[in-house]
PAKOL-152963 format. One record per residue (C-alpha): x, y, z; residue in three letters. Coordinates in Angstrom, 3 decimals. Example, Ala and Ser with C-alpha at 12.3 -4.5 7.8 and 13.67 -1.06 7.14 Angstrom:
PAKOL-152963
px:12.300	py:-4.500	pz:7.800	residu:ALA
px:13.670	py:-1.060	pz:7.140	residu:SER
//
This chain:
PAKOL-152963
px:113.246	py:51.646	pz:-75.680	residu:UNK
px:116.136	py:49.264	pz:-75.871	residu:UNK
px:119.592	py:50.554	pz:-76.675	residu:UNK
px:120.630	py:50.868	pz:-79.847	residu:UNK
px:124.034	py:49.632	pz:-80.658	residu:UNK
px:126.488	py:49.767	pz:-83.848	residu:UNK
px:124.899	py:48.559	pz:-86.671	residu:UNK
px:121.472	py:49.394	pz:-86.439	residu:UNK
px:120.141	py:52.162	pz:-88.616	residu:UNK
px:119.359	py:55.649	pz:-87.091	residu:UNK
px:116.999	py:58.209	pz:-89.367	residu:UNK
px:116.865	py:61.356	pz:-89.993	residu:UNK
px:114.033	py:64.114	pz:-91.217	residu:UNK
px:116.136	py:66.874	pz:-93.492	residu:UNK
px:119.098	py:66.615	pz:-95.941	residu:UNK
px:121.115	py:69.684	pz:-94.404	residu:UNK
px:123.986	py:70.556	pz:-93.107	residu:UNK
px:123.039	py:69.799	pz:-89.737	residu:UNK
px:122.083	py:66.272	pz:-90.798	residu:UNK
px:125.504	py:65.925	pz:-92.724	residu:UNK
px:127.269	py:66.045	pz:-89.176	residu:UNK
px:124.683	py:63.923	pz:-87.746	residu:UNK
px:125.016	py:61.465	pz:-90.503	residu:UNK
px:129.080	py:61.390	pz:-90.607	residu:UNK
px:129.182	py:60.984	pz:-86.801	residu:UNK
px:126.771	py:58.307	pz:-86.562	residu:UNK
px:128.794	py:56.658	pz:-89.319	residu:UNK
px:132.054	py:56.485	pz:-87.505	residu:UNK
px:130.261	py:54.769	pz:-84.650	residu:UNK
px:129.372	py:51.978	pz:-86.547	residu:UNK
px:125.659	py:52.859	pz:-87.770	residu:UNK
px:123.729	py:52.902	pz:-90.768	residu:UNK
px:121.831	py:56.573	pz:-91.856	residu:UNK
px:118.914	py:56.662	pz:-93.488	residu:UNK
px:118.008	py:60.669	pz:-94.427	residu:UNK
px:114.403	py:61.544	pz:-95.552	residu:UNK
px:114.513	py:65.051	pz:-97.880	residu:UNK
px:112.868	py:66.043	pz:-101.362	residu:UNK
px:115.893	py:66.793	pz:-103.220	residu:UNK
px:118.076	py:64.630	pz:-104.798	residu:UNK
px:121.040	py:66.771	pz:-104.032	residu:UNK
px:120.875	py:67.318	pz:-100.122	residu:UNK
px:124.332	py:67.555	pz:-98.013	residu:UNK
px:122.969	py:64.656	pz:-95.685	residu:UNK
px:121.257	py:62.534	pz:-98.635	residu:UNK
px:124.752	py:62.443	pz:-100.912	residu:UNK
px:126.798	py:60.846	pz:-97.908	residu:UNK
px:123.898	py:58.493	pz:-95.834	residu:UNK
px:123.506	py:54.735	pz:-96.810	residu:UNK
px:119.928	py:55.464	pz:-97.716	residu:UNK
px:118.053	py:58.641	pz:-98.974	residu:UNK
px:114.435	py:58.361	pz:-99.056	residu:UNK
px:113.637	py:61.669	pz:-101.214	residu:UNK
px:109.489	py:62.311	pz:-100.293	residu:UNK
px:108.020	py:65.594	pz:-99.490	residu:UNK
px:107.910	py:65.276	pz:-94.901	residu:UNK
px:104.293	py:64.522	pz:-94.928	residu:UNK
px:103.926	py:62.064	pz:-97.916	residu:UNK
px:102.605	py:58.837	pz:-96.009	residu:UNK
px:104.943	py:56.479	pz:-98.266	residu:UNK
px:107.891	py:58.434	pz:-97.591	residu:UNK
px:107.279	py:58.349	pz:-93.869	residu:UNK
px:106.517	py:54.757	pz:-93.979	residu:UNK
px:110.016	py:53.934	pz:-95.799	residu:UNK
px:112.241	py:56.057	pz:-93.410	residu:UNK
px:110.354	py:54.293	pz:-90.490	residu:UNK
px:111.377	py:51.187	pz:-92.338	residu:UNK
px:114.466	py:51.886	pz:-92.518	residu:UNK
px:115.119	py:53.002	pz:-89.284	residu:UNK
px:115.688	py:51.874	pz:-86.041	residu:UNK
px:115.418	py:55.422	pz:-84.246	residu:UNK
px:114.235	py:58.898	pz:-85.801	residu:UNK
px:115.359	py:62.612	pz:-85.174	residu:UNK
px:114.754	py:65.649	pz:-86.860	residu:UNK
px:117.858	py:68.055	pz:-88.273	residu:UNK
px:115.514	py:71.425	pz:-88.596	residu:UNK
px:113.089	py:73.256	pz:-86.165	residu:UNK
px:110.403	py:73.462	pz:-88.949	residu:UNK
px:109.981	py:69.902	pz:-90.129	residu:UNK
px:106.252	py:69.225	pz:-89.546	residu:UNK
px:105.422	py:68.215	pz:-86.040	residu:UNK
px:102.616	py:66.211	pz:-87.205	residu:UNK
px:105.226	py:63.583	pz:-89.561	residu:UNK
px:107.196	py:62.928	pz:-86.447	residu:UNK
px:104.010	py:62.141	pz:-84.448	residu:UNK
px:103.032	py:59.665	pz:-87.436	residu:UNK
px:106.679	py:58.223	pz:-87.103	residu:UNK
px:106.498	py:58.240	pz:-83.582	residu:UNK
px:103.617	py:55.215	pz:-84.113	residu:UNK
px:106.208	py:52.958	pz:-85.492	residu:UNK
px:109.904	py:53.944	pz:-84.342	residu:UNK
px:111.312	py:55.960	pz:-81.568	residu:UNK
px:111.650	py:59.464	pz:-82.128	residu:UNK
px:113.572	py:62.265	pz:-80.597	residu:UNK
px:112.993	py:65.076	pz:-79.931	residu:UNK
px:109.055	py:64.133	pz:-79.414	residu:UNK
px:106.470	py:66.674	pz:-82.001	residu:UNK
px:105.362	py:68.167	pz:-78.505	residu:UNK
px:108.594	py:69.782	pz:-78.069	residu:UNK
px:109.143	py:70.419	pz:-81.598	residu:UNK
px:105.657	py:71.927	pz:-81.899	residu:UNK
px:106.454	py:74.395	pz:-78.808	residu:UNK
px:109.682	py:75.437	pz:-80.760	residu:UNK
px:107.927	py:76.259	pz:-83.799	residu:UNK
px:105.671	py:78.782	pz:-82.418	residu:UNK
px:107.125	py:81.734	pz:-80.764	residu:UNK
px:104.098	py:82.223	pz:-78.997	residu:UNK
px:104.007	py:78.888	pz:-77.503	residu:UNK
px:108.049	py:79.077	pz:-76.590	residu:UNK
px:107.902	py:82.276	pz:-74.280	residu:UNK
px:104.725	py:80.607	pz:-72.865	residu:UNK
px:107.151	py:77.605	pz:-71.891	residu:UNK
px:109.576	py:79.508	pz:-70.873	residu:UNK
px:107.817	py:81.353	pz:-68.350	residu:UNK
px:106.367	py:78.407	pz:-67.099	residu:UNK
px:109.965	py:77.001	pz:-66.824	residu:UNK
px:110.513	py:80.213	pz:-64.805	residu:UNK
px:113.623	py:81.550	pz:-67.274	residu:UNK
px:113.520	py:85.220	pz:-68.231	residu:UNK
px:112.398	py:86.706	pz:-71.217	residu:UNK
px:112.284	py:89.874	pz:-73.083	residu:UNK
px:109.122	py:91.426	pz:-72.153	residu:UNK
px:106.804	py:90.861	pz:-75.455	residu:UNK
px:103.344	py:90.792	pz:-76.197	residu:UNK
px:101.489	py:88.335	pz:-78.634	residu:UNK
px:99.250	py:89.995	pz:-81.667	residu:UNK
px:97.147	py:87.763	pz:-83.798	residu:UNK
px:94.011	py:90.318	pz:-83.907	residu:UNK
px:93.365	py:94.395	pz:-84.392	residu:UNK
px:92.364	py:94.096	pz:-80.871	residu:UNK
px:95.816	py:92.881	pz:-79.335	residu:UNK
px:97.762	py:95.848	pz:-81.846	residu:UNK
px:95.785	py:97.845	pz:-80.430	residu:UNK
px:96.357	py:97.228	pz:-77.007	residu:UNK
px:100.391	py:96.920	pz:-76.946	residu:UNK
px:101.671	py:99.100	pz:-73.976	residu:UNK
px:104.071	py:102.009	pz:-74.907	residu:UNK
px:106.798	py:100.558	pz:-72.612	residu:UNK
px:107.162	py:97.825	pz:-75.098	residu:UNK
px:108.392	py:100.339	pz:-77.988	residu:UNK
px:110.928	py:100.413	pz:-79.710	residu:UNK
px:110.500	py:96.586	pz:-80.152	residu:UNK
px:111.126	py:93.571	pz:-82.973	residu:UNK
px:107.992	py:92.401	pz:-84.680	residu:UNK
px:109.011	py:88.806	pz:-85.450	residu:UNK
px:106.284	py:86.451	pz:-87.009	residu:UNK
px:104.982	py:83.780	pz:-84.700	residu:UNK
px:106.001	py:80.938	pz:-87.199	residu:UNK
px:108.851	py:80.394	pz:-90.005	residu:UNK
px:111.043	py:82.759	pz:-88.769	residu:UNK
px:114.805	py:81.933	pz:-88.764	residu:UNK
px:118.294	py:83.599	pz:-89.544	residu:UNK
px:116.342	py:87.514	pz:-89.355	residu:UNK
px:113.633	py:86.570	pz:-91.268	residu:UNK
px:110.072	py:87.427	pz:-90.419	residu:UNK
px:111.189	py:90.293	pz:-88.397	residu:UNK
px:111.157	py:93.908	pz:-88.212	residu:UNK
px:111.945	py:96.703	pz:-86.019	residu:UNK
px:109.569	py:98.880	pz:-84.932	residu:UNK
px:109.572	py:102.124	pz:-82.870	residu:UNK
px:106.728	py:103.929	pz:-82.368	residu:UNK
px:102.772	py:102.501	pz:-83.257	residu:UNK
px:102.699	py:103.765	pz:-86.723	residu:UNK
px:105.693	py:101.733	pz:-87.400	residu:UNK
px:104.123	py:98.484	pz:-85.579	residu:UNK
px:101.015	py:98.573	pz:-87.443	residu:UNK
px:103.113	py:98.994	pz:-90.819	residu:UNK
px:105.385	py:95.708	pz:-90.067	residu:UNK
px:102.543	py:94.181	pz:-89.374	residu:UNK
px:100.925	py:94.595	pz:-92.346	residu:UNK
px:104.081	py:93.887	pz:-94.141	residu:UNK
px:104.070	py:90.581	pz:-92.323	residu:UNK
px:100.649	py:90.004	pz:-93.924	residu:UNK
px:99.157	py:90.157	pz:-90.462	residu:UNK
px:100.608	py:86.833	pz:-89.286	residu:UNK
px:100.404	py:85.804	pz:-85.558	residu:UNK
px:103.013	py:87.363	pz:-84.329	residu:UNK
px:104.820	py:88.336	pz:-80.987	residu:UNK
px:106.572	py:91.985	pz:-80.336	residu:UNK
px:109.504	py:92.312	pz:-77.979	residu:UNK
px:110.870	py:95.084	pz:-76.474	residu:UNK
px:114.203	py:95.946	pz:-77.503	residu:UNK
px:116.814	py:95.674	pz:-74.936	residu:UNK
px:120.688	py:97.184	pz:-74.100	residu:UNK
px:122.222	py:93.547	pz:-75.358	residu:UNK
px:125.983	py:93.778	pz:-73.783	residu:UNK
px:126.341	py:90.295	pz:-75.627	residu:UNK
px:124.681	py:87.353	pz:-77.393	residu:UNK
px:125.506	py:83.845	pz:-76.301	residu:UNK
px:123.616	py:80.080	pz:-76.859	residu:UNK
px:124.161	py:76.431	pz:-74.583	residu:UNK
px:123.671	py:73.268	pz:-76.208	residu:UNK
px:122.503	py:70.282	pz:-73.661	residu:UNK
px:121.907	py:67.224	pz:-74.686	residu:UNK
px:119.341	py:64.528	pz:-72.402	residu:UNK
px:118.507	py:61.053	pz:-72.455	residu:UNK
px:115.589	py:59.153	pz:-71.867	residu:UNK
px:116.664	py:58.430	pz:-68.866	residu:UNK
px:116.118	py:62.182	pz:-68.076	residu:UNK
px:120.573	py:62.443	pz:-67.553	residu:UNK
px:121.636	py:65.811	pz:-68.643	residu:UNK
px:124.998	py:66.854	pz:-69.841	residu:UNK
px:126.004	py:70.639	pz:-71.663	residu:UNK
px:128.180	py:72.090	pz:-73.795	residu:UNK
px:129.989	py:75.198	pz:-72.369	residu:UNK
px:128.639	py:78.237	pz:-72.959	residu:UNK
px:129.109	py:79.917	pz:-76.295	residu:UNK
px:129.337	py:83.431	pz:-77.255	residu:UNK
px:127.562	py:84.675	pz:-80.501	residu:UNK
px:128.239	py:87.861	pz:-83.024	residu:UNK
px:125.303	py:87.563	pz:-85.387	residu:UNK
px:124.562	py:89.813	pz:-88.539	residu:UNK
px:121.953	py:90.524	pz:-90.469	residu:UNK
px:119.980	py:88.131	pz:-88.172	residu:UNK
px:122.544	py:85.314	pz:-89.321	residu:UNK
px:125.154	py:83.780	pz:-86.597	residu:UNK
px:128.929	py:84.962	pz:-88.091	residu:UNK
px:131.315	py:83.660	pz:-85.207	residu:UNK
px:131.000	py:81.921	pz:-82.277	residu:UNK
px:133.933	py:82.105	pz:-79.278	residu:UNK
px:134.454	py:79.281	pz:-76.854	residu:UNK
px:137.288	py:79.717	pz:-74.017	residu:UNK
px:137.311	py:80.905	pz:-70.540	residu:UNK
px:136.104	py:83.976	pz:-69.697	residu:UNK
px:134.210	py:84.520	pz:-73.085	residu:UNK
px:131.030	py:84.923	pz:-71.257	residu:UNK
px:130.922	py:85.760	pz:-66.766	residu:UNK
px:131.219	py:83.280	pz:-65.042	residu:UNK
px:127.882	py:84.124	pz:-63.140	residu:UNK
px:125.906	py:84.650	pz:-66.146	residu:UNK
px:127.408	py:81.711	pz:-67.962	residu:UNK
px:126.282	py:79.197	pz:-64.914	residu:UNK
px:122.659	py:80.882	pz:-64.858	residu:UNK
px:122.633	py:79.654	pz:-68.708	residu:UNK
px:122.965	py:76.885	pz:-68.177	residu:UNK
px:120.601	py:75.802	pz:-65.384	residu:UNK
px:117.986	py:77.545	pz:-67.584	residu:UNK
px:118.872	py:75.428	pz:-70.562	residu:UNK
px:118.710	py:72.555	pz:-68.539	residu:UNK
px:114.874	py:73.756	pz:-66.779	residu:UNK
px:113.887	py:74.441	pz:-70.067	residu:UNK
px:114.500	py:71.151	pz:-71.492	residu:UNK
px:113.490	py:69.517	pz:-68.053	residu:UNK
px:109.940	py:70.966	pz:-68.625	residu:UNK
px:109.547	py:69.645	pz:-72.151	residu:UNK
px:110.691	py:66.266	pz:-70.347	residu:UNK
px:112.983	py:66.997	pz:-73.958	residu:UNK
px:115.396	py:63.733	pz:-75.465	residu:UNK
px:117.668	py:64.774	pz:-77.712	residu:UNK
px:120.337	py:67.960	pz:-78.811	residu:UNK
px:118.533	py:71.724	pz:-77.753	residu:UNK
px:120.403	py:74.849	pz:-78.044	residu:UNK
px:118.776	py:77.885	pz:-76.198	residu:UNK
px:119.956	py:81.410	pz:-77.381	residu:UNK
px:120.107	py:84.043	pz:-74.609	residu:UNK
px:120.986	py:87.603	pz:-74.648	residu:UNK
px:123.385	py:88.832	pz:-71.764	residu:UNK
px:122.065	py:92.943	pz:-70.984	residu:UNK
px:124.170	py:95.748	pz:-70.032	residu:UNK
px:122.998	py:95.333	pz:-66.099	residu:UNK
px:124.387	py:91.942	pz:-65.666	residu:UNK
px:121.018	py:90.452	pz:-66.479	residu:UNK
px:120.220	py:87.325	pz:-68.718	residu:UNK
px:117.202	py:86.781	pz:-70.532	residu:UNK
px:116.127	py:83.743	pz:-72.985	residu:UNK
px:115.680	py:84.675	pz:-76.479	residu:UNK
px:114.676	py:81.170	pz:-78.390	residu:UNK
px:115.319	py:78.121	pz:-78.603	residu:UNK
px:116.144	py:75.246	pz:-81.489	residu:UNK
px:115.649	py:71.583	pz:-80.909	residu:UNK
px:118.465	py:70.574	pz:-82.978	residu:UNK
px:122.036	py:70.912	pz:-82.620	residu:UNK
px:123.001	py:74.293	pz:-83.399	residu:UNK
px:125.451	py:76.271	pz:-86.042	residu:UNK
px:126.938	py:77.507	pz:-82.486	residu:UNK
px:127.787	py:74.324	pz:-81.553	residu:UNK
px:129.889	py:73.533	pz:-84.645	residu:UNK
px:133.223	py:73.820	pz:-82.885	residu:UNK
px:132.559	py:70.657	pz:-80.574	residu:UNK
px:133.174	py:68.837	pz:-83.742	residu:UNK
px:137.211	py:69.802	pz:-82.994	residu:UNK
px:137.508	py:71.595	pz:-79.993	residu:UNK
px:135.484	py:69.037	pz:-77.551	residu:UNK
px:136.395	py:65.278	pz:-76.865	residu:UNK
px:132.048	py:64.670	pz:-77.572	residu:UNK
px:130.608	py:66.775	pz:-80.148	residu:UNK
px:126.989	py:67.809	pz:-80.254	residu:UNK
px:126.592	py:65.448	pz:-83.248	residu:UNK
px:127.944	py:62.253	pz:-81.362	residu:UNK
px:125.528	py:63.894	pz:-78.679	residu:UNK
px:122.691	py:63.794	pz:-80.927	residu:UNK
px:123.598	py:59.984	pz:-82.093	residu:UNK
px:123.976	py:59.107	pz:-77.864	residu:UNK
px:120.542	py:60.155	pz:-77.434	residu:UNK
px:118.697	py:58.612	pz:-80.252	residu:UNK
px:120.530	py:55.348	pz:-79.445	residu:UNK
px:120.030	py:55.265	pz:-75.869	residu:UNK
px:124.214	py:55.385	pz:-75.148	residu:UNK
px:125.521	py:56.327	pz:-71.514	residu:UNK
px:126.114	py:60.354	pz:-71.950	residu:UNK
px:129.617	py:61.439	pz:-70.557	residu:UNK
px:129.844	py:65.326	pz:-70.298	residu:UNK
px:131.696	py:66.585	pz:-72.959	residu:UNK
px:135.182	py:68.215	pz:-71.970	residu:UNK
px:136.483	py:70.990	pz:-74.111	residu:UNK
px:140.462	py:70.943	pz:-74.628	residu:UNK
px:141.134	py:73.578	pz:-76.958	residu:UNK
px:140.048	py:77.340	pz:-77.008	residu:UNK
px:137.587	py:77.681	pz:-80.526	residu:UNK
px:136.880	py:80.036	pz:-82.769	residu:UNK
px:134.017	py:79.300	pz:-85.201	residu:UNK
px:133.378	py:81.069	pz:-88.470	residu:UNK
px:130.291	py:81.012	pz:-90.344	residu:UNK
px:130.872	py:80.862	pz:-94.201	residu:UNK
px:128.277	py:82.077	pz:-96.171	residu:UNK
px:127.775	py:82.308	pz:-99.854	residu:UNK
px:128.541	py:85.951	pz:-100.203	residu:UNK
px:132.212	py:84.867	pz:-99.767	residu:UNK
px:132.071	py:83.796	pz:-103.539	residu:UNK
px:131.476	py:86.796	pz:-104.721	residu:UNK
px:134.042	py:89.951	pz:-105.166	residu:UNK
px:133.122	py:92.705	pz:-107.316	residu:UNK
px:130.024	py:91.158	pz:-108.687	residu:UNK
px:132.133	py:87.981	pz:-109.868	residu:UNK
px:132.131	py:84.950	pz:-108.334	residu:UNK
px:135.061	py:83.156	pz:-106.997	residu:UNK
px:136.769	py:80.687	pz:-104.857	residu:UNK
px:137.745	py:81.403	pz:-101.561	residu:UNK
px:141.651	py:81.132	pz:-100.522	residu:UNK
px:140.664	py:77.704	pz:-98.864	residu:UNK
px:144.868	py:77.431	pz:-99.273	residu:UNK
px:145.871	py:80.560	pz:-97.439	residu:UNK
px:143.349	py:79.725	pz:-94.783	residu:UNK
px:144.645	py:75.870	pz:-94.544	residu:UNK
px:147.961	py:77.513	pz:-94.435	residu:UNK
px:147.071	py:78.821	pz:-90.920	residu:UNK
px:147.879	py:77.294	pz:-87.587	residu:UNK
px:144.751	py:74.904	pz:-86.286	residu:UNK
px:142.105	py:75.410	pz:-88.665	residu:UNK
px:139.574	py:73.132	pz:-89.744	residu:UNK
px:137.622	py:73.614	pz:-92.890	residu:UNK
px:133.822	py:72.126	pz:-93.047	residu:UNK
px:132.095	py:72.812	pz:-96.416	residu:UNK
px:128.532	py:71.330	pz:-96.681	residu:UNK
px:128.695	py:70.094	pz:-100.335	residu:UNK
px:125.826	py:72.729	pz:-101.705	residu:UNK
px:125.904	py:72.893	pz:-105.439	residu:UNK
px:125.785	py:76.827	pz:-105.491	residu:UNK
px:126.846	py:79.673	pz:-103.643	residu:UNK
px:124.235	py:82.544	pz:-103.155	residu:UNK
px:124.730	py:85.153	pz:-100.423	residu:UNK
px:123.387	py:85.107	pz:-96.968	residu:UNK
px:123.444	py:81.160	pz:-97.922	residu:UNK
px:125.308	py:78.698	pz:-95.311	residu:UNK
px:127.832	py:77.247	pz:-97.514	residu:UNK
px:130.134	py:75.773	pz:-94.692	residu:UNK
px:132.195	py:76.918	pz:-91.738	residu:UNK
px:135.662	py:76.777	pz:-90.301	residu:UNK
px:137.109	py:76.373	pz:-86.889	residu:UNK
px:139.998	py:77.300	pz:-85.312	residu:UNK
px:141.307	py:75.575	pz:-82.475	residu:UNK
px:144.682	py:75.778	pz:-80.276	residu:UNK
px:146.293	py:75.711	pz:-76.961	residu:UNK
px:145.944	py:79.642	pz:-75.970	residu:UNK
px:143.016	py:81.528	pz:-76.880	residu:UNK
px:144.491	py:85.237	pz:-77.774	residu:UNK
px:146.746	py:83.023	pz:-80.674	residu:UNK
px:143.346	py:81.361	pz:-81.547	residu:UNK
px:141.430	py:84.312	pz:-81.560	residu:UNK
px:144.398	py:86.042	pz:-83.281	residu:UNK
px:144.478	py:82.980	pz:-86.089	residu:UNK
px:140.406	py:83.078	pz:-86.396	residu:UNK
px:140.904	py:87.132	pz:-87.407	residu:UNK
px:143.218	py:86.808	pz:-89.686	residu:UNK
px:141.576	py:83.913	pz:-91.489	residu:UNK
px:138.610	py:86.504	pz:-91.322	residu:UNK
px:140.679	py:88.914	pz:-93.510	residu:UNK
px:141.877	py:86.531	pz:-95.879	residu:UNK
px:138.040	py:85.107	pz:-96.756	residu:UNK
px:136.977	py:88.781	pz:-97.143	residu:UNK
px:134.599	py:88.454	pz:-93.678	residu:UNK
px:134.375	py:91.610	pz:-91.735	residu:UNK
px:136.911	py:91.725	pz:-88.364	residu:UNK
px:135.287	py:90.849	pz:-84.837	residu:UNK
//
């Protein structure tokens, strides 16, 4: 594949958010979008210079975007594997369906993740009576988390004895699925690499995660967030694991950091990532102008971070008080020292919904961090 400079046209499966920040950062280099998604109202379809708006696997839809485009990528995990491999015939696409289709399954992920020799939770994969039925005790009390489709909590439940197993699993309408053994998390954390075709690698630094509900509510990004020997193991097993896929393009890999100074991989997304968000203002290369470097073939620089981050997920519950909707005090919040607002341009609010997020950035972390809380209290989000 030849380089792609300013001025050609770089595509995108999925109207999100995450294609938003694709699209706007591709823009300011000097490109041309195209987005493919159904509806007519999609964050990344309102603000591209063309929105093709087809179901992912309707043949003329795919035939326009490829059209369009110059390059394709993919803004969500679950876009069908099979529409990027038809794409793939016509235009260069990254990330390739293979690694997509390993990502979609969480079956198939562990199995590459072993192979990639990273650490996971200890799990076991059910798809028949027969594999229930055989689960070993030491992996109870576990998650049950469906094989496929499962994102921000959903499509998993926690077990902890048999009889509770063989109830989620009905519950999940006996869907492959994979168990894991719960584990004594100390904390949460996620690296975002980026790789060219060329096979050169460059990373984010490591980020540290506070999810609830299954949902990612703030991310932390200074020195010290996350040991230093932990943090570098991260990152050498975000970097095998996308080695092994022989990946091009944005991955984030999620990891959880255990109480005896252990790491273990818990999934990956081949995407950038809501963790990743504060690269936008706290890095001098964001994972979005990542994302555009490796569709188009451009040199990648590793990205230097100069400014502590705090990242705040904003959700659509923060529209509601009371059982009345409202606006947030985006003026209070602006008031604050180094904050950045992002809202995605969704129509409606509706809890547990991404609606936007905001960032808070500065030269010493305990004033960020310290800012980031106190934003927190004035949005009505819960303290960290």
């Amino acid at each position: 594949m030849k380089t792609l400079l300013p001025g050609a046209t770089l595509g995108v499966m999925g109207g999100g958010q995450l294609g938003r920040m694709f699209v706007h950062a591709a823009q300011r280099m000097g490109y041309f979008t195209a987005v493919l998604d159904p509806d007519e109202a999609s964050p990344a379809g309102l603000v591209s210079h063309h929105h093709v708006r087809s179901d992912y696997l309707d043949e003329g839809g795919l035939a326009q975007l490829a059209s369009l485009s110059d390059a394709i990528t993919t803004e969500f995990e679950n876009v069908p594997a099979g529409a990027l491999a038809r794409l793939a015939a016509d235009v260069p696409v990254a990330p390739g369906a293979e690694a997509v289709a390993i990502a979609q399954d969480r079956a198939a992920e562990k199995a590459h993740f072993t192979r990639c020799r990273v650490p996971c939770a200890p799990h076991a994969v059910i798809t028949s009576e027969a594999q229930l039925a055989a689960v070993g005790d030491e992996l109870l009390p576990g998650i049950l988390k469906t094989s496929r489709l499962g994102y921000d909590g959903k499509g998993q439940v926690r077990v902890a004895d048999r009889a509770e197993l063989r109830a989620a699993w009905d519950s999940l309408k006996r869907a492959d699925c994979v168990l894991e053994k719960l584990l004594p998390l100390a904390f949460e954390c996620s690296v975002v690499v980026a790789r060219g075709r060329d096979g050169a690698m460059v990373n984010l630094p490591v980020q540290r995660n506070l999810h609830r509900a299954g949902i990612l509510a703030v991310s932390e990004v200074r020195e010290g967030c996350v040991p230093a020997a932990q943090a570098q193991r991260a990152i050498e097993a975000t970097k095998a694991i996308a080695q092994g896929l022989d990946y091009v393009g944005v991955l984030c890999v999620e990891f959880f950091g255990l109480a005896d100074g252990s790491l273990v991989v818990n999934e990956m997304a081949p995407r950038p990532h809501n963790s990743g968000h504060w690269s936008i203002e706290g890095a001098d290369v964001s994972q979005f102008e990542l994302q555009v470097r490796t569709l188009a073939g451009l040199p990648l620089t590793q990205p230097r971070q100069h400014s502590p981050a705090v990242m705040l997920n904003l959700l659509g519950d923060l529209w509601f008080h009371e059982g009345r909707e409202r606006t947030p005090d985006w003026a209070g919040v602006l008031a604050l020292p180094g904050t950045h607002l992002h809202l995605y341009g969704k129509a409606s609010a509706r809890p547990g919904r991404k609606m936007g997020h905001l960032t808070v950035t500065g030269a010493d972390a305990a004033a960020v961090r310290a800012t980031a809380l106190q934003a927190a209290r004035l949005l009505g989000i819960e303290p960290f």
